[in-house]
Backbone as ProteinMPNN parsed JSONL, in Angstrom:
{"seq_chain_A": "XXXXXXXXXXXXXXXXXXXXXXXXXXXXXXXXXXXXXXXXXXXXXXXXXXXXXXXXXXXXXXXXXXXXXXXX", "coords_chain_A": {"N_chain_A": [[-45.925, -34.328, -55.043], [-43.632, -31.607, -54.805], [-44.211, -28.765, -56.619], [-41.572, -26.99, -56.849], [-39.672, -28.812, -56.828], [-40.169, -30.601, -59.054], [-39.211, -28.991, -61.085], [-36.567, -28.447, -60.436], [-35.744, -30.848, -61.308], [-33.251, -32.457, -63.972], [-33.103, -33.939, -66.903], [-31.317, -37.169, -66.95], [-30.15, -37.689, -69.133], [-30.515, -35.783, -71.435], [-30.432, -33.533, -70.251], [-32.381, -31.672, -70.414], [-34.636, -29.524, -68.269], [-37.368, -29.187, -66.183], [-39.126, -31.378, -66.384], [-41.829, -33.551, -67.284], [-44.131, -34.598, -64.651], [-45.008, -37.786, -63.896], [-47.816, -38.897, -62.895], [-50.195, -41.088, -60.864], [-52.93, -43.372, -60.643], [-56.563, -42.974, -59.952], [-57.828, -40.297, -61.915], [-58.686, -37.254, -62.037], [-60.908, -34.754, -63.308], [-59.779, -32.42, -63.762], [-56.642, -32.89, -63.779], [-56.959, -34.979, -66.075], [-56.99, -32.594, -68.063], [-54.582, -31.157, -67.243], [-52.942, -33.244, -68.174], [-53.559, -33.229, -70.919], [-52.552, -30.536, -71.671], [-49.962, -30.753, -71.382], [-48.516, -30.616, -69.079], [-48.76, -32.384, -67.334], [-48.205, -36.204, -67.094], [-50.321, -39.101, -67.155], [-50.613, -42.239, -65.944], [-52.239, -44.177, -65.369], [-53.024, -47.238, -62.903], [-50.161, -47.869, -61.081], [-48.381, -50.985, -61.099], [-46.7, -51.764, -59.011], [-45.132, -51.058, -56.259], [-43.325, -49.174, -56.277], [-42.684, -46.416, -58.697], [-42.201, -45.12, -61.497], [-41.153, -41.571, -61.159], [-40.48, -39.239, -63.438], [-40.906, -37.961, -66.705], [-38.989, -37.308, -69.831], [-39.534, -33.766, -71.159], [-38.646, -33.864, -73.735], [-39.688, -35.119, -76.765], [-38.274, -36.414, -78.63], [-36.667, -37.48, -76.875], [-37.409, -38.979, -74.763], [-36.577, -39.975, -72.046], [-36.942, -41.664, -68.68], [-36.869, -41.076, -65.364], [-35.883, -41.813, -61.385], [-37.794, -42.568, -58.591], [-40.846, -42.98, -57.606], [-42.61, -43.879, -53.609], [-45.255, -45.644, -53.705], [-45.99, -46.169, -51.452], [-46.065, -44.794, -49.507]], "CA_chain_A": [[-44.616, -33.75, -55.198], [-44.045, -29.739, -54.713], [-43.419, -27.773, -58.053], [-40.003, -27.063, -56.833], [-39.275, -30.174, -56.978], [-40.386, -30.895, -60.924], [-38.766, -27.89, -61.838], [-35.193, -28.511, -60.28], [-35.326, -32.0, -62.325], [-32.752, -32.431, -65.127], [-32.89, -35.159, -67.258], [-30.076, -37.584, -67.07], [-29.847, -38.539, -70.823], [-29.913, -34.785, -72.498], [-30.138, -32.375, -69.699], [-33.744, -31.124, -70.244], [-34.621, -29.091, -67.008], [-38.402, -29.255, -66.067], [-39.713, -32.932, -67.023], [-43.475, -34.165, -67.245], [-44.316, -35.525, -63.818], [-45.957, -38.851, -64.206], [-48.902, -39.256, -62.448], [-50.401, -42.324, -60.732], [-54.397, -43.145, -59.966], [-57.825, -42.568, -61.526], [-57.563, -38.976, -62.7], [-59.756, -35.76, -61.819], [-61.028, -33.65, -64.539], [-58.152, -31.489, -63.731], [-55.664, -33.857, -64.352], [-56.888, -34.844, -67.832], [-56.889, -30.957, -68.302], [-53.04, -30.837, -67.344], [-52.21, -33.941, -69.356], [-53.845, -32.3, -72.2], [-52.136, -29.341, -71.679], [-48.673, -30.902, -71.341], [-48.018, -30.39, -67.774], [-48.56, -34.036, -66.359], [-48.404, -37.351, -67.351], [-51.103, -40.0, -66.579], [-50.215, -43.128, -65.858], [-52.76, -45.316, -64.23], [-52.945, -47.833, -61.792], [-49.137, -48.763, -60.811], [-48.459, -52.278, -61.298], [-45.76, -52.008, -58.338], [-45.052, -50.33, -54.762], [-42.185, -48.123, -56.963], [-43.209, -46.322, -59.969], [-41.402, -43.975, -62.128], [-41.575, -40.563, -61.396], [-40.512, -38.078, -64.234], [-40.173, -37.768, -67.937], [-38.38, -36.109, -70.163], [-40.41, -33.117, -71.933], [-38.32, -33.396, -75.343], [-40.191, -36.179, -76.746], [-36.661, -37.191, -79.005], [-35.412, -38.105, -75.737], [-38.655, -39.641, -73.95], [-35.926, -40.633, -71.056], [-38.009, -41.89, -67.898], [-36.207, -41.267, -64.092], [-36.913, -41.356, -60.166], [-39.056, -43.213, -58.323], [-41.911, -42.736, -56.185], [-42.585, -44.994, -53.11], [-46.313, -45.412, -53.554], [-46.55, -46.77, -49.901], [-46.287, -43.436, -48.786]], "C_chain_A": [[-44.762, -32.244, -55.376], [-43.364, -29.674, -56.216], [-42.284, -27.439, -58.472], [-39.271, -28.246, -57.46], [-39.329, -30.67, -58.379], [-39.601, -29.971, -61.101], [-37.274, -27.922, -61.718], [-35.013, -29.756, -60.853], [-34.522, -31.787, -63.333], [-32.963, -33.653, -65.77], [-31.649, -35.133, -67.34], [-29.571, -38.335, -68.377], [-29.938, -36.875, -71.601], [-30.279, -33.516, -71.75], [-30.95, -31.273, -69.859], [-34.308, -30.921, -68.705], [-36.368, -29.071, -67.476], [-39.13, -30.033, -66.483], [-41.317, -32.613, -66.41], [-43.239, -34.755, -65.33], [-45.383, -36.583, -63.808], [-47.045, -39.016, -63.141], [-49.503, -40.532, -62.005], [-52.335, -42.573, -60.144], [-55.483, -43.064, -61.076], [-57.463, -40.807, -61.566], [-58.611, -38.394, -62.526], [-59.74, -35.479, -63.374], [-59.65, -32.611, -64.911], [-56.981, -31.972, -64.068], [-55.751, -34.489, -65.855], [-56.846, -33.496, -68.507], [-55.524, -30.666, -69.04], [-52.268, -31.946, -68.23], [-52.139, -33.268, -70.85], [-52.993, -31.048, -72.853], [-50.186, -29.449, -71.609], [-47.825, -30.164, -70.233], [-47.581, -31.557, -66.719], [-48.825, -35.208, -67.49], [-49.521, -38.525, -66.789], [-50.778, -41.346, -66.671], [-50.951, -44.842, -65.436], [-52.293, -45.842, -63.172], [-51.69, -47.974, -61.947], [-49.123, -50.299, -60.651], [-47.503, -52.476, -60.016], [-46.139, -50.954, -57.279], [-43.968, -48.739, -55.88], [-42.882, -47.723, -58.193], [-41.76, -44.991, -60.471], [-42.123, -42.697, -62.275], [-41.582, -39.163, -62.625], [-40.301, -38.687, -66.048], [-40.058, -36.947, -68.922], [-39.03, -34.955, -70.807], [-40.15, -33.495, -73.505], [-38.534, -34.962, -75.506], [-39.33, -37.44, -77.78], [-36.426, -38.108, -77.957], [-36.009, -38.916, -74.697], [-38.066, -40.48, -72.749], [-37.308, -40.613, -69.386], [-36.677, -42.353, -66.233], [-37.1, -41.333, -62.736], [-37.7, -41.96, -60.503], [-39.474, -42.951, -56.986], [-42.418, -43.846, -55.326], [-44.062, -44.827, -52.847], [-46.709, -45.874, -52.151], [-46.482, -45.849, -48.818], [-47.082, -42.757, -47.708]], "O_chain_A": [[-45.714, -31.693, -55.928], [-42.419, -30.266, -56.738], [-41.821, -27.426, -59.612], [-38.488, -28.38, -58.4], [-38.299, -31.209, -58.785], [-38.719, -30.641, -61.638], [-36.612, -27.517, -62.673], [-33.803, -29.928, -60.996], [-34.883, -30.774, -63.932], [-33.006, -34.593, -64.977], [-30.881, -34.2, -67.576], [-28.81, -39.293, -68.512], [-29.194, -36.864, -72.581], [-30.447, -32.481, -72.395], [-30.585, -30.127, -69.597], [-34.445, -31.894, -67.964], [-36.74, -28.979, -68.645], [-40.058, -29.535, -67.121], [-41.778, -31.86, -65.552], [-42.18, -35.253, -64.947], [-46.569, -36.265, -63.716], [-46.45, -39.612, -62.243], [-49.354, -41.359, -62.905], [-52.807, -41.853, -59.265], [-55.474, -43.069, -62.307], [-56.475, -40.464, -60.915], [-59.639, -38.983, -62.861], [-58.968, -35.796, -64.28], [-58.949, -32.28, -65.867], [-56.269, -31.258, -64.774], [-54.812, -34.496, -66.651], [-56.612, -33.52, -69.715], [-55.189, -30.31, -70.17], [-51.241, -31.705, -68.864], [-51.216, -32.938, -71.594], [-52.825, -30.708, -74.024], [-49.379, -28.53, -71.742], [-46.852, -29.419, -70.356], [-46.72, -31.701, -65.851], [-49.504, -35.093, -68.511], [-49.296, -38.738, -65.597], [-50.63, -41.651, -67.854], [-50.512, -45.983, -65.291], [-51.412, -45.335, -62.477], [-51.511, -48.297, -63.121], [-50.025, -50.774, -59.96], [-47.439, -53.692, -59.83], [-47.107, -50.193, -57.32], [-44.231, -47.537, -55.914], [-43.62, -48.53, -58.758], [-40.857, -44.366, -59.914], [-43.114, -42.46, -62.967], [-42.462, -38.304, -62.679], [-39.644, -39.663, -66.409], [-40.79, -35.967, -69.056], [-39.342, -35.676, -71.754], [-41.029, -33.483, -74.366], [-37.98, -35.851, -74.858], [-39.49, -38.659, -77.824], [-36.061, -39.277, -78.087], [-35.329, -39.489, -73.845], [-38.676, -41.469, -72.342], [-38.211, -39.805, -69.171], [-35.979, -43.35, -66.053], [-38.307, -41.114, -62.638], [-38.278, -42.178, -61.569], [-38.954, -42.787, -55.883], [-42.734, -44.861, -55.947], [-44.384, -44.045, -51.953], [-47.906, -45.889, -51.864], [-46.736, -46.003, -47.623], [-46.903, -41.564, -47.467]]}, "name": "protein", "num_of_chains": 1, "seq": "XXXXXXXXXXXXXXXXXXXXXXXXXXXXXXXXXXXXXXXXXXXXXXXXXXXXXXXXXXXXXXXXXXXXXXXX"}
C-alpha cells in the first residue's frame, strides 16, 4: 500500500487521520524496526484471503478498518 494511501485514512469510530497499517507475512528486520517504532503493525500469517487493513493509532480507540485482498 503507497504512504498516501495510510495517510489519507480516517478512522471511522473517532476520526484519527493516519492509522497503523497492519501488516501481513514473516517480517524483515525492518519491519520489526517499524513495529517497534510505531509505524506498522505485524500481524502474521492471515488466517483468510481478506484481512484487515488499518488501525487506529489512539490506542483508547484501537478501532480496526479496510480490507486487503491477499490474492493480489
Amino acid at each position: 500500500m503507497e504512504l498516501l494511501d495510510v495517510i489519507s485514512q480516517t478512522c471511522p469510530s473517532c476520526g484519527t487521520h493516519n492509522p497503523l497499517e497492519i501488516v501481513y507475512g514473516t517480517p524483515s528486520a525492518e519491519m520489526i524496526e517499524a513495529e517497534a517504532a510505531r509505524r506498522i503493525i505485524l500481524a502474521g500469517i492471515p488466517l483468510s484471503d481478506e484481512a484487515v487493513a488499518f488501525r487506529c493509532r489512539q490506542q483508547e480507540c484501537n478501532e480496526r478498518w479496510g480490507v486487503i485482498d491477499l490474492e493480489d
